[in-house]
C-alpha positions in Angstrom: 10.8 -5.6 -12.2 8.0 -5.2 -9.5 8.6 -6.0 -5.9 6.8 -7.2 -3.1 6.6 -8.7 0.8 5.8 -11.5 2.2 5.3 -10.4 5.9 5.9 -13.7 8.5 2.9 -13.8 11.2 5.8 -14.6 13.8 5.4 -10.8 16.3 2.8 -9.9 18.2 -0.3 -8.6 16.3 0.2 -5.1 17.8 3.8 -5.2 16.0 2.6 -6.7 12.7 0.1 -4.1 12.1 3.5 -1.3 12.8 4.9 -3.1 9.9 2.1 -3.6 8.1 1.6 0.5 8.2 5.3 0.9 7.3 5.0 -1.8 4.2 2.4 0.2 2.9 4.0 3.2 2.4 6.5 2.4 1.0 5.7 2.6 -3.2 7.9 0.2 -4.5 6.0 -2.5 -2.7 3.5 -3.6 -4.8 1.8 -6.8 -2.6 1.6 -7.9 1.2 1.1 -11.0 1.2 1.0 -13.9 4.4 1.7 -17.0 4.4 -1.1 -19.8 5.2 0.0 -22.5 7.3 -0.4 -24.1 10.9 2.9 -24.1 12.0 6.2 -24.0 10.2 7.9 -25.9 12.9 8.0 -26.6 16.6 7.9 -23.5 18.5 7.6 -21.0 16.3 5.1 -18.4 17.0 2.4 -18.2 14.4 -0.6 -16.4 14.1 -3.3 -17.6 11.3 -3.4 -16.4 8.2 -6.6 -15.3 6.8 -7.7 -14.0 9.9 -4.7 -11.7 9.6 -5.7 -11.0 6.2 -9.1 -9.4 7.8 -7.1 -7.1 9.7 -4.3 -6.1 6.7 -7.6 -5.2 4.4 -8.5 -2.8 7.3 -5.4 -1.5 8.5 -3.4 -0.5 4.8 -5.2 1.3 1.9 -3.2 1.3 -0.9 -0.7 -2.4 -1.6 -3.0 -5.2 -2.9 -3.0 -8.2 -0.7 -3.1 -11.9 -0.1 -2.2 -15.9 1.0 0.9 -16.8 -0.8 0.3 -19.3 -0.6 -3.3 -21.1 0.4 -2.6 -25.0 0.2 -5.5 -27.2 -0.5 -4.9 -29.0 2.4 -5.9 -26.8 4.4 -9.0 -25.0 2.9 -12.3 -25.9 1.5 -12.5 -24.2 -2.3 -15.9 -23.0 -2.1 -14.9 -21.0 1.6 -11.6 -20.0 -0.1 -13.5 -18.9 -2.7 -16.4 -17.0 -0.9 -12.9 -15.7 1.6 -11.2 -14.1 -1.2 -14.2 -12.1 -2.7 -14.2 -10.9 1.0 -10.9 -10.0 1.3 -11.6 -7.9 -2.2 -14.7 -6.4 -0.6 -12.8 -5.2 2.8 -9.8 -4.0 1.3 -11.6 -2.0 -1.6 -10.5 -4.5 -4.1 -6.8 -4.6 -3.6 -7.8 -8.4 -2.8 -5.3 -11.5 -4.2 -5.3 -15.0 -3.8 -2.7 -17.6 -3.9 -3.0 -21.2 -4.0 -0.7 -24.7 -3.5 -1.1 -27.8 -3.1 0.8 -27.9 0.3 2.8 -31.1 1.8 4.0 -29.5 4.5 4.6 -32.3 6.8 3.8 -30.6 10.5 0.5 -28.9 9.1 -1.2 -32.2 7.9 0.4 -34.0 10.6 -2.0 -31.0 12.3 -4.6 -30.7 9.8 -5.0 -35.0 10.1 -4.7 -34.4 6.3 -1.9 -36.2 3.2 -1.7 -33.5 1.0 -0.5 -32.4 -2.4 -2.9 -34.3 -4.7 -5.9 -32.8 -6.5 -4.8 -29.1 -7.3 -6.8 -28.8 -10.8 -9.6 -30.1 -9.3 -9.4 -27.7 -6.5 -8.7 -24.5 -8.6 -11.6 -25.7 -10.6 -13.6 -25.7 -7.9 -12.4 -22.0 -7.1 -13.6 -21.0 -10.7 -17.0 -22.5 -10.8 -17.7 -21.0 -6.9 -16.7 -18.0 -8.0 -19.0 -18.3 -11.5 -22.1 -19.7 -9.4 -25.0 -17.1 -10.4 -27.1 -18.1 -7.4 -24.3 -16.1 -4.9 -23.6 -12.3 -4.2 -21.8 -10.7 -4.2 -19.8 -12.5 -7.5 -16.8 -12.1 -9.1 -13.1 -13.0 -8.9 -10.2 -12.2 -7.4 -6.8 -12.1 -9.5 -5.0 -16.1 -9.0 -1.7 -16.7 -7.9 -0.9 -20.7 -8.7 2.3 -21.4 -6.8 4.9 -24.5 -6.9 7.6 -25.5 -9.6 6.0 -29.1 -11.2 4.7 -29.4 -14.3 1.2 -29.6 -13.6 2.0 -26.6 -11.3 3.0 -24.6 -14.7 0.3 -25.7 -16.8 -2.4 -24.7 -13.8 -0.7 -21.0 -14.5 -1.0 -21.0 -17.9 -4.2 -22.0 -17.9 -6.1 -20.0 -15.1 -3.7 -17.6 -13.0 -2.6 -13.9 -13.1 0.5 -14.6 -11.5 2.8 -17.9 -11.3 5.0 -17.5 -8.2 7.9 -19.9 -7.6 10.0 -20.9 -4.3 13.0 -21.6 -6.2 13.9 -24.4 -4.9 15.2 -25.9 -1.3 18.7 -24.7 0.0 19.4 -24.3 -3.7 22.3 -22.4 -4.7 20.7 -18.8 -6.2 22.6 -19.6 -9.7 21.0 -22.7 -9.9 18.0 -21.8 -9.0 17.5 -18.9 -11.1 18.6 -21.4 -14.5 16.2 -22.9 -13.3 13.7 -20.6 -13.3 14.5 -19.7 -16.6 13.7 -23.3 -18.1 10.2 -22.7 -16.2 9.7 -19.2 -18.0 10.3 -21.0 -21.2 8.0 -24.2 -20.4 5.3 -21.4 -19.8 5.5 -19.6 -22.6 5.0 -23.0 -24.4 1.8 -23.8 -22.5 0.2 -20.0 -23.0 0.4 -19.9 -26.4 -1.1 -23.7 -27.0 -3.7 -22.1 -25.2 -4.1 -18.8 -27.4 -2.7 -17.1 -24.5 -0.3 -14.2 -24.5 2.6 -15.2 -22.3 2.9 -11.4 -21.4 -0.4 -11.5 -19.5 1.0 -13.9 -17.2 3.5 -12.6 -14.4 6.3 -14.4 -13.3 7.3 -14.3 -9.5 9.6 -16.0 -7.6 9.5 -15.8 -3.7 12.7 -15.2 -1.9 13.3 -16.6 1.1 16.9 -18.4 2.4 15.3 -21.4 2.9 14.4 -21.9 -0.4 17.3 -19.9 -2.3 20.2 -19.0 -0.5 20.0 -15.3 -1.6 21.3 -12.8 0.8 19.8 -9.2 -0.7 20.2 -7.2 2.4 24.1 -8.1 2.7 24.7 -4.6 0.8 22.9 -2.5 -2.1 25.8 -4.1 -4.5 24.0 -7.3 -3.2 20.5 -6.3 -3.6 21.6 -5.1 -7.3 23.2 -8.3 -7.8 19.8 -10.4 -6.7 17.4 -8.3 -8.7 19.7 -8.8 -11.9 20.1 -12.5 -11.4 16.1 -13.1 -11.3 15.2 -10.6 -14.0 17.7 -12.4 -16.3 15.7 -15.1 -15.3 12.6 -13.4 -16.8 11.2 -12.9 -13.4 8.5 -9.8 -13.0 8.5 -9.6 -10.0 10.3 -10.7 -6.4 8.8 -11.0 -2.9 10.9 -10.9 -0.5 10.2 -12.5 3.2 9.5 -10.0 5.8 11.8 -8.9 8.3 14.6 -9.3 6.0 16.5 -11.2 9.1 13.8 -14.2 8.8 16.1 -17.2 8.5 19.3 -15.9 7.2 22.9 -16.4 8.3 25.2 -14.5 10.7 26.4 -11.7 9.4 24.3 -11.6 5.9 22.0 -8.5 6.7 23.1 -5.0 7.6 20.8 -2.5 9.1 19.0 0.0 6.7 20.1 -2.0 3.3 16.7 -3.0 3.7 14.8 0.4 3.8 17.0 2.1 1.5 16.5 -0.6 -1.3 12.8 0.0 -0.7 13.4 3.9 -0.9 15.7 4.4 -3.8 16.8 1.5 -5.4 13.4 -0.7 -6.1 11.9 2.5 -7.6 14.6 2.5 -10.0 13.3 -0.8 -11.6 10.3 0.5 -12.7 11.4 3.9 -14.0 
């Protein structure tokens, strides 16, 4: 099991690079990610994400890094394209990208956009940009596809590194995890149609309480208990949402369950 962050863009910038220095040394944290959108809701304070991203290239050296995720409805492919081989370049290729198709209802509200159709088409789009022969400098960037649908799945089988999942919405963390599991299996389906080794592809699921009503930084015993439930899953990895209060209930974090799970027990995983 890998682990990584998903860092909110809700503090000052002053305070997100502190914890963006923190983040990265810490070892068992394999990705930084930020998410890209507008606004979650009303009166939340939100900085934007790929201009953040700039900064995270510049200011950590050694997690890799990236949207989780991008939503078409809010980026042009060719820029998101040209932005990620960027973000490679600045951060001495630690670069990631992750892409969605979006539907959040305040950012296209914002963005004067309806969203959530024409994914394929818009990683497609990625691919060729990042194929075209008349740019520099070229290459690629490893793919994240994120979202639970069918088409979602079949977008990660056939172009991504990584398929990261949500889980669900308030969904109850057994539940969502069986879940999961029927995904894992759909996938493995749709890699080998395609010749594809279904070990090549890693499996992440993005924890938030929103989304899954896990509550890892209760206790270690809890942490444990998480880890196991999405591994059984046949998760590789986990991103957690960054600071582990983000969202959750009274009484479900205690201080420095967080920092030792990053110190002693997420190493332990990948002993």
């Amino acid at each position: 099991m890998r682990f990584g962050i998903c860092t909110l863009p809700s503090a000052p910038a002053a305070e997100l690079v502190e914890r963006w220095h923190m983040l990265d040394r810490l070892d068992a944290l394999e990705t930084i990610w930020l998410p890209d959108q507008i606004a979650p809701r009303p009166g939340l304070r939100w900085l934007e994400a790929w201009t953040l991203l700039g900064a995270l290239a510049r200011e950590t050296s050694r997690a890799r890094i990236g949207p989780l995720v991008s939503p078409l409805t809010l980026r042009n492919p060719a820029v998101l394209a040209r932005a990620a081989l960027t973000l490679g370049e600045l951060s001495g290729g630690r670069g990631e990208l992750g892409v969605g198709a979006g539907g959040v209802a305040l950012d296209d509200e914002l963005a004067g956009v309806r969203g959530g159709r024409g994914l394929p088409r818009f990683v497609a789009r990625i691919e060729e940009v990042w194929a075209d022969d008349r740019l520099e400098p070229r290459g690629r960037v490893p793919l994240t596809v994120g979202g639970m649908s069918e088409l979602t799945l079949r977008l990660a089988a056939e172009h991504a590194a990584r398929w990261s999942s949500y889980g669900g919405i308030d969904a109850d963390p057994a539940e969502a995890a069986a879940a999961a599991k029927t995904h894992n299996l759909r996938l493995d389906e749709l890699c080998h149609e395609r010749g594809r080794d279904p070990r090549d592809l890693t499996r992440s699921v993005l924890l938030g309480y929103l989304w899954v009503r896990e509550t890892p930084w209760r206790s270690e015993e809890a942490f444990l208990e998480v880890v196991e439930r999405w591994r059984g899953a046949g998760m590789d990895e986990i991103v957690f949402v960054y600071p582990p209060w983000a969202a959750m209930p009274e009484g479900a974090v205690t201080d420095g369950v967080f920092e030792r799970a990053a110190e002693t027990l997420m190493p332990s995983f990948a002993a």
